[in-house]
N, C-alpha and C positions, 0 to 999 in steps of 0.2 A: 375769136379764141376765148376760153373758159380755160381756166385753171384755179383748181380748190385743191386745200388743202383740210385734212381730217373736217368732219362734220358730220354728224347725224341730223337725219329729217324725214320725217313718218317712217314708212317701214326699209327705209335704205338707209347703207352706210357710205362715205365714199373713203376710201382706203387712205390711213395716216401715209404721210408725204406728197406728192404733189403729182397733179394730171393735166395736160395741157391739149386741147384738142383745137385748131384753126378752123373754122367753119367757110365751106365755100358753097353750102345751101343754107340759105337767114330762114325757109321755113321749116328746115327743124329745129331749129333752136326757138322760134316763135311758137310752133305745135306744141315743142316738149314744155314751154314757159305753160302755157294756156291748159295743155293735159295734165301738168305737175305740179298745182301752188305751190308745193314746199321748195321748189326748184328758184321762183320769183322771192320765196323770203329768206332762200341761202342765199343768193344774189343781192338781195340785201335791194333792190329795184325793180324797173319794168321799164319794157322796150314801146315806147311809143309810137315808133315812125321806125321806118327802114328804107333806107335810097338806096339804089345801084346804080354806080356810074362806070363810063367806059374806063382802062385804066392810064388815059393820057390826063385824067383827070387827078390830081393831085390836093389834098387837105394838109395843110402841117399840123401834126399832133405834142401837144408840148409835152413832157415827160421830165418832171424837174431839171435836171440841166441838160437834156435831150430832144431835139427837136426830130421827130420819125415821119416819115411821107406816107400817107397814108390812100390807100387808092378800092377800088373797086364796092366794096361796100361800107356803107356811113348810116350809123342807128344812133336816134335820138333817147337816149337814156336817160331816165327820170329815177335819180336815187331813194331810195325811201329806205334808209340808215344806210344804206354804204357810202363810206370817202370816198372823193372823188380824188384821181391819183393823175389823170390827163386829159387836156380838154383841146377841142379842135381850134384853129387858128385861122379861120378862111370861113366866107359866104355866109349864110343862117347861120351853121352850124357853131359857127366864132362863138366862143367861151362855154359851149355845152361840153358833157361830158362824154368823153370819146373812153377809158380806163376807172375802173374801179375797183375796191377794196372793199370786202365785207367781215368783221370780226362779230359774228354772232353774239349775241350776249349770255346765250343759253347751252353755248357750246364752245369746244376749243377747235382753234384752227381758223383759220380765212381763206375766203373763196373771191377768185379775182373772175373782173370781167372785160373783155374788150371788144366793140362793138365796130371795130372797123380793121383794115385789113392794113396793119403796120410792116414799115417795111423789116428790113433785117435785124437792123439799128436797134429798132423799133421792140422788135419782137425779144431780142439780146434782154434789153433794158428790163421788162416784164420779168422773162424765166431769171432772171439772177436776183431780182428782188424776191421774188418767190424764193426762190432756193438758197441761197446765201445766210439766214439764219438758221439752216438745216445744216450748214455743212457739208454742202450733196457738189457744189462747184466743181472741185476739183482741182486737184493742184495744176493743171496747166490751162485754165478756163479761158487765159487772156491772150495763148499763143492761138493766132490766127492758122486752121488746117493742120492743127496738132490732136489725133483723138486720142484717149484713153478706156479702154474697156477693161475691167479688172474680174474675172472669176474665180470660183474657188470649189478646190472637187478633193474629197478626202479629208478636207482639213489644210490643203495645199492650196494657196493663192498666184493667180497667174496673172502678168498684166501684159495687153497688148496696147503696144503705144504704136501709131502709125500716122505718116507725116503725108499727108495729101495734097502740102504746097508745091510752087515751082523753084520756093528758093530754100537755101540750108537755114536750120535753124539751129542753136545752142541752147541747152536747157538742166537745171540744174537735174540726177536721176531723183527720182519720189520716193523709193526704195531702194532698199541691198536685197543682190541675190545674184543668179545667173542667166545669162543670156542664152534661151537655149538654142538658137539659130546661129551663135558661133561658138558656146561654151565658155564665152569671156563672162569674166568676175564684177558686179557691177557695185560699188559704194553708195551707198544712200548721199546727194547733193554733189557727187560730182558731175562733171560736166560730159553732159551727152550730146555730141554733133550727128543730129542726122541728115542727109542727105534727101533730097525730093524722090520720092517712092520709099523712101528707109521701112523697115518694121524691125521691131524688139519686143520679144517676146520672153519675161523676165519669170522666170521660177525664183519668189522671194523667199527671203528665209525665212 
């Protein structure tokens, strides 16, 4: 997984806010490092080794007070200015760096890197550190099989909340406006029960 945010580097920009791409071929991410210098100095390193193992094979990755399983592929990353943010806990790889962080000096923004294949946990712990001084989370980021999608056409903002778990959840609303799949009136922070398949589809004010 790669994910950066804003930076400039020879003739590319990569767009303010944040991109997250999980990689399940290591030779394009090795081609694009070796065809792109500027790719290896936004990354702030370079990839020296790359293992592939079956996925019964399990590394612990430590992620401050997160421990993520990490399986199928495991790269030997050699920072050359980026923090390191996670390191492997198992075999060789014990105490190398498995997550990194790179703040340019010459540019605004940070570009993250992950070099093995983390589990959910794992992966959670990454996008919210990334996103969380953006403000991009979400007010329901923490409710498990809670989504929110919010658009906006006319000038008119619509939000679809949709509950994909198997059990009810209760949740404060994020907005006032109307429900437009029953017409019911909704208050910003009162209490919304929805049921497993529920949808609400809120025209805000």
């Amino acid at each position: 997984m790669t994910v950066a945010t804003r930076r400039e580097f020879g003739d590319g920009v990569l767009a303010r806010g944040a991109a997250a791409v999980y990689r399940t071929l290591v030779i394009e991410v090795l081609l694009l490092l070796a065809a792109a210098p500027g790719l290896a100095g936004l990354f702030g390193l370079r990839v020296e080794e790359t293992d592939a193992q079956p996925p019964e094979i399990v590394n612990p990755v430590s992620l401050g007070g997160t421990v993520s399983d990490a399986r199928l592929v495991f790269e030997l990353l050699v920072p050359e200015g980026a923090e390191v943010v996670g390191t492997y806990g198992a075999d060789f790889y014990a105490g190398t760096p498995a997550v990194t962080r790179h703040r340019p000096q010459d540019g605004g923004g940070e570009a993250w890197y992950v070099g093995t294949g983390l589990d959910d946990a794992g992966v959670e712990w990454v996008v919210r550190k990334v996103l969380d001084p953006h403000g991009l989370t979400g007010p329901y980021a923490d409710v498990e099989d809670l989504e929110l999608a919010v658009r906006e056409r006319d000038g008119v903002r619509f939000g679809f909340l949709l509950h994909h778990g198997v059990k009810p959840v209760e949740v404060p609303a994020y907005a006032s406006g109307v429900d437009l799949l029953t017409g019911r009136r909704v208050t910003e922070g009162e209490t919304l029960h929805l049921d497993p398949t529920d949808v609400l589809v809120l025209r805000e004010d």
